[in-house]
C-alpha positions in Angstrom: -21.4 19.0 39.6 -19.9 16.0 41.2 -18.5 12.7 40.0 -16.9 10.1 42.1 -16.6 12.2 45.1 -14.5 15.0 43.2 -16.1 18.3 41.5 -15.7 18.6 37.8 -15.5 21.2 35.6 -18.3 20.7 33.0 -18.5 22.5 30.1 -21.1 20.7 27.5 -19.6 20.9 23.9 -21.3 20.1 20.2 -19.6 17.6 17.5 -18.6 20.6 15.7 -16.9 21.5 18.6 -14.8 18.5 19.6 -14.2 17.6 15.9 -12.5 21.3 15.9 -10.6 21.1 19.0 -9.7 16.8 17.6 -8.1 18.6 14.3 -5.8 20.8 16.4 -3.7 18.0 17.2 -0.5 16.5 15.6 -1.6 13.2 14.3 -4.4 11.4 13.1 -4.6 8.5 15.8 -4.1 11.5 18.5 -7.3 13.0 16.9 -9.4 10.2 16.9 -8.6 9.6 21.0 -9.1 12.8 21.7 -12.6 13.1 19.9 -13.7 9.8 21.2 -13.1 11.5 24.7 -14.9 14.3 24.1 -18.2 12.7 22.6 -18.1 10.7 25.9 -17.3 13.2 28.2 -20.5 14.5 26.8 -22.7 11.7 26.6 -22.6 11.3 22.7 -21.0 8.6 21.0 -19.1 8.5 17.6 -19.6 7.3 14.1 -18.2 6.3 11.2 -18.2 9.5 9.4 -17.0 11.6 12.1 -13.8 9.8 11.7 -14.3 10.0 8.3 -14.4 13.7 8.2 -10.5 13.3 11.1 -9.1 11.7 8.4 -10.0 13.7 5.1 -8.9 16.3 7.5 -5.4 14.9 8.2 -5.2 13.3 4.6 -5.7 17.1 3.0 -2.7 18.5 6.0 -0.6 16.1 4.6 -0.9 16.0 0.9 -2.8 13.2 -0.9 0.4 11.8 -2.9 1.8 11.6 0.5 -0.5 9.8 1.9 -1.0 7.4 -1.0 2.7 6.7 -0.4 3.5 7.0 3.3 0.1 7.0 5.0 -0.6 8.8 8.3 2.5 10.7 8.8 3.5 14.0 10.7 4.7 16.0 7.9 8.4 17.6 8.5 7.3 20.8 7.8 5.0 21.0 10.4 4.7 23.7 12.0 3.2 21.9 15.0 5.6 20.9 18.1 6.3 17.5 19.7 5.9 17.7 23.5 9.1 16.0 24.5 10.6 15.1 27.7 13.3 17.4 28.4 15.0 14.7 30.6 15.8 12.2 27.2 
């Protein structure tokens, strides 16, 4: 298929899917982006309860009492990395 002159790779994906792939990532407002992308990248759009579901998600990774406390945070025991530019 092309788009604006360029081939594209296109792989057509379900909600379930993108909300999995949107929970892989470090943060909550990263998740949200990233599932927004992929709804529209496949012609769906997004709802209130999709997000819903990103943020019990993140809220449950984090610890309720945490979030109650600190809101959206990237918890220091992590086990996930943050990319950084080697050259900082």
């Amino acid at each position: 298929m092309t788009k604006n002159g360029k081939e594209q790779n296109v792989v057509p994906t379900s909600r379930e899917q993108n909300l999995a792939c949107a929970k892989l990532e470090i943060s909550h407002p990263m998740a949200c982006l990233l599932f927004k992308r992929l709804q529209w990248a496949n012609n769906m759009g997004t709802g209130e309860d999709d997000y819903d579901e990103l943020a019990e998600h993140f809220i449950n990774e984090q610890g309720l009492t945490d979030y109650c406390e600190n809101g959206f945070t990237v918890a220091p025991t992590s086990d996930k990395k943050v990319w950084r530019n080697s050259s900082q």
